[in-house]
C-alpha positions as CSV (number, residue, x, y, z in Angstrom):
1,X,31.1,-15.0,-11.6
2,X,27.7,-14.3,-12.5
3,X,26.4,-17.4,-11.6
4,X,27.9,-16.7,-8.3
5,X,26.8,-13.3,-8.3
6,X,22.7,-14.9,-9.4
7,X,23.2,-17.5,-6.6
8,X,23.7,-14.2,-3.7
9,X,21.1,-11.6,-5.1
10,X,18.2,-14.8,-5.2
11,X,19.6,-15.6,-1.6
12,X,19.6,-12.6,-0.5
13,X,15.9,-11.7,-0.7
14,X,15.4,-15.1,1.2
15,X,17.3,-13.0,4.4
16,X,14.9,-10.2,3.7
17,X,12.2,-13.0,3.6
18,X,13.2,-13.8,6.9
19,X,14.0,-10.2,8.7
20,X,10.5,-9.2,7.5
21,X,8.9,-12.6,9.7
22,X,10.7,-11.6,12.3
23,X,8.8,-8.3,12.4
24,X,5.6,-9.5,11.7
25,X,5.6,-11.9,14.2
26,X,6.7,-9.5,16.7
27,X,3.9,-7.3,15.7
28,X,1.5,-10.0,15.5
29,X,2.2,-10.9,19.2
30,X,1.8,-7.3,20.5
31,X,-1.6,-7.4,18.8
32,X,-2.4,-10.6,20.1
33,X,-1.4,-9.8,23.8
34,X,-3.0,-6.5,23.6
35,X,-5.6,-8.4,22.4
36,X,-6.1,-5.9,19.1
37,X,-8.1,-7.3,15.7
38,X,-9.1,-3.8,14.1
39,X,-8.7,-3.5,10.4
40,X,-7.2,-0.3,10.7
41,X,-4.6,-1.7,12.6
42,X,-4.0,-4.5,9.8
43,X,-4.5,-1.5,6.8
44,X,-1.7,0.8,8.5
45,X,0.4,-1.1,11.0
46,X,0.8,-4.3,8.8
47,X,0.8,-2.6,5.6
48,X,3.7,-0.2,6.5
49,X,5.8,-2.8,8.3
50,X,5.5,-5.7,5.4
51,X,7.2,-2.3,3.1
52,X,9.9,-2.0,4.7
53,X,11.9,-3.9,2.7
54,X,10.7,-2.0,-0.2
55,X,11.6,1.3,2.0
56,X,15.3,-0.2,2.5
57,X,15.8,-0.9,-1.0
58,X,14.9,2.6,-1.6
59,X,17.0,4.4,0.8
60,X,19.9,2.3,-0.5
61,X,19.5,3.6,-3.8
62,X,19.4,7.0,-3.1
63,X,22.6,6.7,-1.4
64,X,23.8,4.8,-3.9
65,X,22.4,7.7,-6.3
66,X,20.1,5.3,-8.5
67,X,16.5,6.3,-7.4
68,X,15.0,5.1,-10.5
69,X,16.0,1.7,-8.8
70,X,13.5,2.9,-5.7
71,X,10.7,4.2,-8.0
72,X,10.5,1.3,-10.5
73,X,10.5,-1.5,-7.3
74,X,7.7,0.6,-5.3
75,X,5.7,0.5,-8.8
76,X,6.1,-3.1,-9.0
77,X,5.7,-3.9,-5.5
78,X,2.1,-1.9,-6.0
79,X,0.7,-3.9,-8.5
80,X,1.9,-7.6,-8.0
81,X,-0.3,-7.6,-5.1
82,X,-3.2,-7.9,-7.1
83,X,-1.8,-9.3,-10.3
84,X,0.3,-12.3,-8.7
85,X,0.1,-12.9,-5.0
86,X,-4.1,-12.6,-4.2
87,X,-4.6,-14.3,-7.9
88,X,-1.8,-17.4,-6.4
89,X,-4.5,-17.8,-3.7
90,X,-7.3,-17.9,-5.6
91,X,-5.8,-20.3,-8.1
92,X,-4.4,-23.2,-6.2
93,X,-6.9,-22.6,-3.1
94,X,-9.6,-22.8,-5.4
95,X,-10.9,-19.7,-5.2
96,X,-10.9,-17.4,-2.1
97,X,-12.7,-14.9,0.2
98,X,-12.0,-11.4,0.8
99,X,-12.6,-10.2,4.0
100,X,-12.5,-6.7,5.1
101,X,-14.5,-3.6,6.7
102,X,-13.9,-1.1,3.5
103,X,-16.8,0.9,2.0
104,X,-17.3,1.0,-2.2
105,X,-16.3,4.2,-1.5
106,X,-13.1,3.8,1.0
107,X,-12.0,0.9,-1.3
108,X,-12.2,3.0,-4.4
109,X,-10.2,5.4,-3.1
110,X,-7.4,3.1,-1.9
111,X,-7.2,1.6,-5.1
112,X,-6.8,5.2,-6.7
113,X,-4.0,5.5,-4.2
114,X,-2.2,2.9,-4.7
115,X,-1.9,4.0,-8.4
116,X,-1.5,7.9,-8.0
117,X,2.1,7.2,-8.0
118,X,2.1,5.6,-12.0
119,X,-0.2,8.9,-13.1
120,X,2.6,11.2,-11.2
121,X,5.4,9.2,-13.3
122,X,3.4,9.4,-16.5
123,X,6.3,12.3,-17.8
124,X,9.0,9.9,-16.8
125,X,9.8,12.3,-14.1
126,X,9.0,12.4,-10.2
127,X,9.2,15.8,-8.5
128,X,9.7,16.6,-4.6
129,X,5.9,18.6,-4.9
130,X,4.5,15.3,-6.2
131,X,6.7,13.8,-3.5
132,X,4.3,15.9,-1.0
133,X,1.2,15.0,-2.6
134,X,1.3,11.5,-2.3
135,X,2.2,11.8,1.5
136,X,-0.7,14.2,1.8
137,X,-3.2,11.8,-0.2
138,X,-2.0,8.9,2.2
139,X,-2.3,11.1,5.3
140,X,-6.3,11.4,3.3
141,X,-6.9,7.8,3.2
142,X,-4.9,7.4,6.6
143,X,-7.9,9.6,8.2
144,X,-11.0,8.3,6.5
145,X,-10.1,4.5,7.6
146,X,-9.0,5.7,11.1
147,X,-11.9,7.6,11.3
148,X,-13.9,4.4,11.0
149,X,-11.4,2.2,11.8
150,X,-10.6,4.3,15.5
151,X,-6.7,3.0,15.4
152,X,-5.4,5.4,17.4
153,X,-8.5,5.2,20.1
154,X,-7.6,1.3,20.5
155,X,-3.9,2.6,21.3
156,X,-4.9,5.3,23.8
157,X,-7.0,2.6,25.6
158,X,-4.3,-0.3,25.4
159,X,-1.5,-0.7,28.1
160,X,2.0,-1.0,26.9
161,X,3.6,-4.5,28.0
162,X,6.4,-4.0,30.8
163,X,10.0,-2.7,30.3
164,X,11.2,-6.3,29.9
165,X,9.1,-7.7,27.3
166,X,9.2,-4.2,25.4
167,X,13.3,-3.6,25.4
168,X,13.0,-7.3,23.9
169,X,10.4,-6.2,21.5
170,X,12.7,-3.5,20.5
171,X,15.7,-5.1,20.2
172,X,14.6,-7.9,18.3
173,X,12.4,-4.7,15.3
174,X,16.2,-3.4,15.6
175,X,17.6,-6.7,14.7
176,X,15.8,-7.4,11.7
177,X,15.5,-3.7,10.2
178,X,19.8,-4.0,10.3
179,X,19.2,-6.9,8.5
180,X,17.1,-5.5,6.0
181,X,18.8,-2.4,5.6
182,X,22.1,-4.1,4.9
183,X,20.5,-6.8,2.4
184,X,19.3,-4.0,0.5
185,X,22.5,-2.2,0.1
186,X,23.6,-5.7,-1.3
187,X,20.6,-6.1,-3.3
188,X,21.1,-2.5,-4.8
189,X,24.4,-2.7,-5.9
190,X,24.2,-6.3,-7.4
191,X,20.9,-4.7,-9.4
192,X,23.1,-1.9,-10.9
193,X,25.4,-4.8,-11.7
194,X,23.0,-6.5,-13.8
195,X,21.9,-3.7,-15.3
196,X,25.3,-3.2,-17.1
197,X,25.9,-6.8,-17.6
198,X,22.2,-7.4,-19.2
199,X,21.9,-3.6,-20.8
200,X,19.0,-3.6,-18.9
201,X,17.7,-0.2,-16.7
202,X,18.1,-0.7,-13.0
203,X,14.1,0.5,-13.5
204,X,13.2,-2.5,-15.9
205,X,14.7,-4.6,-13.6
206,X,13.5,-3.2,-10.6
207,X,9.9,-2.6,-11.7
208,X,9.7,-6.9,-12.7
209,X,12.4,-8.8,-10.3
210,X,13.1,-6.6,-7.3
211,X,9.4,-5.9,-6.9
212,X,8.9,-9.6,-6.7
213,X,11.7,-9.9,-4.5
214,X,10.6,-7.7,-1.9
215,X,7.2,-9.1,-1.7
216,X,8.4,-12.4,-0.5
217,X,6.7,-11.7,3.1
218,X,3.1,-11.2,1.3
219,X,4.0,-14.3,-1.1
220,X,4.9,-16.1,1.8
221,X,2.0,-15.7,3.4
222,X,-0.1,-16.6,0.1
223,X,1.6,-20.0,0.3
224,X,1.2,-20.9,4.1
225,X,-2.9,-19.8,3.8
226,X,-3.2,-22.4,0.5
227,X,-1.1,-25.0,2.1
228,X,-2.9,-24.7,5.5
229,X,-6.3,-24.6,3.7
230,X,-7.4,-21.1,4.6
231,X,-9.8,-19.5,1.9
232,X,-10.8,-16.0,3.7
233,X,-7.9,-13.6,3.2
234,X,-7.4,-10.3,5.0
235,X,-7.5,-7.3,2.6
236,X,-6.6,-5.2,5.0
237,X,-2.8,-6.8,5.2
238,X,-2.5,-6.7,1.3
239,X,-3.9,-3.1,0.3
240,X,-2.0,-1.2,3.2
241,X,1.2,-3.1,2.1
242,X,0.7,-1.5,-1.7
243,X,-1.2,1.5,-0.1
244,X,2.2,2.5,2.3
245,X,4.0,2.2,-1.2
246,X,2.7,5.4,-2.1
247,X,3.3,7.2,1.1
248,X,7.0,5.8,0.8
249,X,6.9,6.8,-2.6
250,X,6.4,10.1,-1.7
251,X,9.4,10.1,1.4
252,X,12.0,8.5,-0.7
253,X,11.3,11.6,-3.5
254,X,11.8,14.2,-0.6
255,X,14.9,12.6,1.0
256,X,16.3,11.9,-2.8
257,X,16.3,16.2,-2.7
258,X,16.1,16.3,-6.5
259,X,13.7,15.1,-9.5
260,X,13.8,11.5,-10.5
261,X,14.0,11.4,-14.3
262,X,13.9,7.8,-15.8
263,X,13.4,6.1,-19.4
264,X,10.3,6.1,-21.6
265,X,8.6,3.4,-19.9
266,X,5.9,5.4,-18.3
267,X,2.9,4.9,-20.5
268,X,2.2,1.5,-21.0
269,X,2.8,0.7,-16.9
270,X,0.2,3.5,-16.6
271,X,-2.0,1.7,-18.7
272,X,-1.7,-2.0,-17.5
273,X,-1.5,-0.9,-14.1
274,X,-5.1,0.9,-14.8
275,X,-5.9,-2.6,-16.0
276,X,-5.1,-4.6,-13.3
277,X,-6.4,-2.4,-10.6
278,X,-9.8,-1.9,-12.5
279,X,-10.4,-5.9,-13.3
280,X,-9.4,-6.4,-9.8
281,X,-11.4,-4.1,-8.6
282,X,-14.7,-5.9,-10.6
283,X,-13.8,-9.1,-9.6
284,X,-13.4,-8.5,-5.7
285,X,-16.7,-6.3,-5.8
286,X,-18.8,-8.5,-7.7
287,X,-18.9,-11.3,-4.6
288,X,-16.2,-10.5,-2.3
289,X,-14.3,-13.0,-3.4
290,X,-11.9,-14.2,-6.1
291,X,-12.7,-17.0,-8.2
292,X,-10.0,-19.5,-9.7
293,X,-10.9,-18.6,-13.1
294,X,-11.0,-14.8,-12.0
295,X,-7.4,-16.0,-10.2
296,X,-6.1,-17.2,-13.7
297,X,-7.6,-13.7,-15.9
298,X,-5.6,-11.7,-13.1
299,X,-2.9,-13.6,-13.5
300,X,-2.3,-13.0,-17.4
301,X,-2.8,-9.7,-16.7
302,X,1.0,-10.4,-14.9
303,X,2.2,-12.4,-17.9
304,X,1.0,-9.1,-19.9
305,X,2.7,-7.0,-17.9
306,X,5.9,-8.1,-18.0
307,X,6.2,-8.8,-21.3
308,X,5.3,-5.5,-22.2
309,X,8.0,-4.5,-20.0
310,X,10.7,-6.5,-21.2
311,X,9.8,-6.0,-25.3
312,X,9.8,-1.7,-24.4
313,X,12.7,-2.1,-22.5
């Protein structure tokens, strides 16, 4: 049975996997015919769309009434980014590029945003006003980028593609968000199932396998850009994706209507997600790029990670 049981939840991220292509490639052709490159369209459009299978998981486990399961997948979902995925790249395509339009400054800050959610949780309890202030710190970021980036200036000036191709469009974002939404409901209950069969918390095993889970799309993408030999990376795509963690962070707390109160796990994911971020942070500033050896430091930071996580559990 819980071989069985194993066999569904791995296959079941490989249907998110592919509900979540599905919508970037829809998005990716609306760019492309609208003929669309900015990096504020990459930062927010991307970013929020390659989350929602993070979001999904979340609403499911509100209604499910196991929101520690939402907070400790949009945590790990956060930091893997820069700890697993951009260090893969760098690894096995010996070393890579960053590309990107941010400012010290503008980067800084959306590195401080994606961790504000780890500071808020740092009393193992998540409260519908810190729900509101991480909305209102994206909406902060959302307006400095824009401001530069002018994303809602290119869609003022862009025509909309005709009733055919858009009711198509539609229907095929419809499609796969069912898809999603439903996986997650699976993947939500068969996570409170391990949890009692392990005596694990859903929030240990959210924060290490889910979060992994749900990043598939990004991973995905880390594999097809070393297999087709590509070294620059877009930044953009990566730091929205952890960046609209926050802001659904921050909507999942509201809709859950009550405080999130989870186990003593708090301090040392504060800590090593300060650590991540920070030697991230020096390594992508000191050339723009990541090195293979940089790749491989980031990359034990991981290994650190989760065995902290797993020895505190």
């Amino acid at each position: 049975m819980i071989l069985i049981k194993s066999f569904l939840f791995i296959a079941s991220f490989f249907v998110i996997w592919y509900a979540s292509g599905i919508i970037i490639n829809v998005v990716d052709n609306l760019a492309h015919r609208l003929k669309v490159s900015s990096f504020a369209v990459s930062f927010f459009v991307l970013g929020i769309l390659t989350s929602i299978p993070e979001f999904s998981v979340g609403l499911n486990s509100i209604i499910n009434g196991r929101p520690e399961i939402f907070v400790g997948n949009l945590l790990g979902a956060s930091l893997i980014i820069f700890i697993l995925v951009i260090p893969i790249l760098a690894i096995f395509g010996n070393g890579i590029r960053l590309v990107h339009q941010l400012t010290e400054k503008n980067l800084i800050f959306s590195l401080l945003v994606v961790a504000t959610p780890v500071f808020l949780i740092a009393d193992n309890l998540l409260t519908r006003t810190e729900g509101v202030f991480l909305i209102f710190i994206y909406g902060i970021l959302f307006y400095f980028i824009e401001k530069k980036g002018g994303l809602l200036k290119i869609f003022e000036e862009k025509t909309l593609p005709n009733k055919k191709n858009l009711a198509e469009i539609i229907t095929r974002l419809i499609f796969a968000i069912s898809v999603i939404f439903f996986t997650s409901n699976f993947i939500v209950n068969q996570t409170i199932y391990f949890s009692q069969y392990f005596g694990i918390s859903s929030f240990i095993i959210s924060l290490i396998f889910l979060s992994i889970g749900t990043n598939l799309p990004e991973l995905s993408l880390a594999v097809r850009s070393v297999t087709m030999g590509k070294k620059d990376i877009a930044l953009g795509d990566y730091l929205g994706s952890s960046a609209a963690n926050t802001l659904f962070f921050g909507i999942l707390t509201l809709l859950n209507g009550k405080r999130v109160v989870f186990g003593n796990y708090a301090i040392q994911t504060l800590i090593l997600t300060l650590l991540g971020l920070g030697i991230f942070y020096l390594f992508s500033r000191s050339k723009n790029d990541i090195s293979r050896k940089e790749g491989l430091i980031l990359l034990l930071v991981y290994v650190v990670f989760i065995s902290v996580e797993l020895i505190f559990k």
